[in-house]
C-alpha positions in Angstrom: -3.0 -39.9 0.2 -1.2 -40.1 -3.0 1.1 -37.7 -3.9 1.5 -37.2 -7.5 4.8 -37.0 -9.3 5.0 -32.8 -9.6 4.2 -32.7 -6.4 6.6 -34.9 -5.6 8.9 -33.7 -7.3 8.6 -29.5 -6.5 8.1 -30.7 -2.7 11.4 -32.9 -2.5 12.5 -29.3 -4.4 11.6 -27.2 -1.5 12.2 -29.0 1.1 16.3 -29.4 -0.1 16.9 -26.1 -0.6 17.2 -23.5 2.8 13.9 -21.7 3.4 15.8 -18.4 4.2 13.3 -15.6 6.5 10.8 -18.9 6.6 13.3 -20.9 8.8 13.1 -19.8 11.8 9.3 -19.5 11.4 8.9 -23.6 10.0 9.0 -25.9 13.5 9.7 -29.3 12.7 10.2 -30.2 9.4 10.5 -27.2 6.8 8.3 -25.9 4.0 7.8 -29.2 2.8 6.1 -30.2 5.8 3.9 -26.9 6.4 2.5 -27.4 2.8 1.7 -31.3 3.7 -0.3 -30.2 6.9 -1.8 -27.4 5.1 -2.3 -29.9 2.0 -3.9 -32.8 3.9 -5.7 -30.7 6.5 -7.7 -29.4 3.8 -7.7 -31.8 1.3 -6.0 -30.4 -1.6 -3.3 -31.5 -3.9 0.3 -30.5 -2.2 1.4 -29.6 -5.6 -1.5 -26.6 -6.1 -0.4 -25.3 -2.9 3.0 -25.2 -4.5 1.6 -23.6 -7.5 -0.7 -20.8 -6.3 2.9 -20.1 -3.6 5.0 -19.4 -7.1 2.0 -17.2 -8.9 1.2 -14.9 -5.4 5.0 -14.7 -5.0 4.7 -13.2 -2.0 7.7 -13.1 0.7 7.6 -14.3 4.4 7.2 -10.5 6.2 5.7 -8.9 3.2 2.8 -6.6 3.4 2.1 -5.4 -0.1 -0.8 -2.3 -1.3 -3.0 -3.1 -3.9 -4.4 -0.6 -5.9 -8.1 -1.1 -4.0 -6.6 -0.3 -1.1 -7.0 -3.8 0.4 -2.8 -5.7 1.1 -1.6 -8.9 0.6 0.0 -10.5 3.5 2.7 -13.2 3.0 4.0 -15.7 0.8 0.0 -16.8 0.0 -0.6 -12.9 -0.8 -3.4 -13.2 1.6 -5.7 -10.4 1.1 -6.6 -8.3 4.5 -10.1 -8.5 3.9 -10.1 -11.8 5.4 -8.0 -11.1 8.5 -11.7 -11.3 10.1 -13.0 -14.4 9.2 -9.3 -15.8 9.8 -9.3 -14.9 13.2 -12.6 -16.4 14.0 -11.2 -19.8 12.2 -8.0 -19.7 14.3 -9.5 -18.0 18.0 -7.3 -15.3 17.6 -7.3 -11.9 17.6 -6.7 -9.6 15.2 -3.1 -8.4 15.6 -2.3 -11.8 16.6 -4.1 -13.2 13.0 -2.1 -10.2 11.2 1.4 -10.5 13.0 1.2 -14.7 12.2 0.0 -14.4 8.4 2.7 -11.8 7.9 6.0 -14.0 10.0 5.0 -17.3 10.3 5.5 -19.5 6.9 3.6 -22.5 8.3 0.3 -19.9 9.7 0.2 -18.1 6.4 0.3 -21.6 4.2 -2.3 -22.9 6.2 -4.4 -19.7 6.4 -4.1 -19.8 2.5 -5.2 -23.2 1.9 -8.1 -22.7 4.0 -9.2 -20.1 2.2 -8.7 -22.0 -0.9 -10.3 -24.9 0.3 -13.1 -22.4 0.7 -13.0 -20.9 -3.0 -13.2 -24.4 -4.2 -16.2 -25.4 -1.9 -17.8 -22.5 -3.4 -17.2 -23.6 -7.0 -18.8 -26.7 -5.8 -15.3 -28.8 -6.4 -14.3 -26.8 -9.8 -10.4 -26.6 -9.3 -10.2 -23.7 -12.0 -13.1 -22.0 -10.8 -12.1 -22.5 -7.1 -8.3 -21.4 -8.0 -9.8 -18.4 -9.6 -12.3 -17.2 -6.7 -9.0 -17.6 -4.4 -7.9 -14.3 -6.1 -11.1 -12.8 -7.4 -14.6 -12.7 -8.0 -14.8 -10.2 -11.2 -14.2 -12.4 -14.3 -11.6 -10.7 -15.8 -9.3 -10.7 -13.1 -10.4 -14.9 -12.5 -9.5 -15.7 -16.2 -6.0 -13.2 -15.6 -5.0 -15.2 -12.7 -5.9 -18.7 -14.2 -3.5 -17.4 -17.3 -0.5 -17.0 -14.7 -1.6 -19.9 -12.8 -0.9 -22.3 -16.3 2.0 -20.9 -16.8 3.4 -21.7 -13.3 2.2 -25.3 -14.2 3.9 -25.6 -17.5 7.8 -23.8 -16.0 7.0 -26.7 -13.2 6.2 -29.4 -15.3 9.4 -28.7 -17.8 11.2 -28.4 -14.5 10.2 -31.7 -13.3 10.9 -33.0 -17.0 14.6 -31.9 -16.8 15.1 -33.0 -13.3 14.1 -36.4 -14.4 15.8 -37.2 -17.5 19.2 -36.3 -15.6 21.7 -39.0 -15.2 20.5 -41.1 -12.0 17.0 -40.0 -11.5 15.3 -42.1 -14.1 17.3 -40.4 -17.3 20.1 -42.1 -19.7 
């Protein structure tokens, strides 16, 4: 698979810089390489995995309300409602399903991009539609998440812009 330059770029990023509560949680190779498994297992670009982490913002151990009583779980935000069907996808039980997307970066990565590989087979292969149906299904709340998911491409972009045209990584 080829890895483009951003995602290049945010992954070499992430995997340099200490993963904090995700560390002890990240066997063999960091963040970097949970969001490669995740990535490949599921064919999706490494760098909208990277993406969709900044705009949830979610933190390793987090359980956070949302105003429909439903809670996001982990750095993927992943909403309880499908604790379910991710239990029956990993043979686990429910506790077990909860207690792994809540503690365990690597579990909650790839219980994320499952589910977006499932948004996106949905949107029969539409990466903004798919994107969107990762966070919702009412329209307004698709087109306010795609809004916050540009921006996090633009701040990465200029970020990977700077990084680059410093002295000894391609720049003057």
């Amino acid at each position: 698979m080829k890895i483009p330059l951003l995602a290049f770029t945010v992954l070499a990023g992430l995997s340099s810089q200490p993963s904090s509560a995700a560390g002890d949680a990240v066997p063999g190779g960091g963040v970097g390489a949970c969001l490669m498994a995740a990535a490949e297992t599921y064919a999706l670009p490494p760098a909208l995995l990277v993406i969709m982490l900044n705009v949830e913002g979610g933190r390793l151990g987090s359980v956070s309300r949302n105003t429909n009583k439903t809670v996001d779980i982990g750095p993927m935000q992943i909403n309880g409602t499908w604790l379910p069907k991710l239990s029956a996808h990993w043979h686990a039980g429910f506790k077990e399903t909860f207690i792994a997307a809540r503690d365990n970066f690597c579990a909650n990565i790839e219980g994320g991009a499952w589910i977006l590989r499932a948004a996106l087979d949905e949107a029969n292969g539409n990466v903004w539609e798919g994107v969107a149906l990762y966070h919702s299904h009412t329209e307004k709340h698709k087109l306010d998440y795609l809004q916050r998911v540009m921006t996090q491409v633009l701040r990465l972009r200029r970020q990977a812009v700077a990084e680059l045209a410093q002295p000894g990584l391609g720049g003057q």
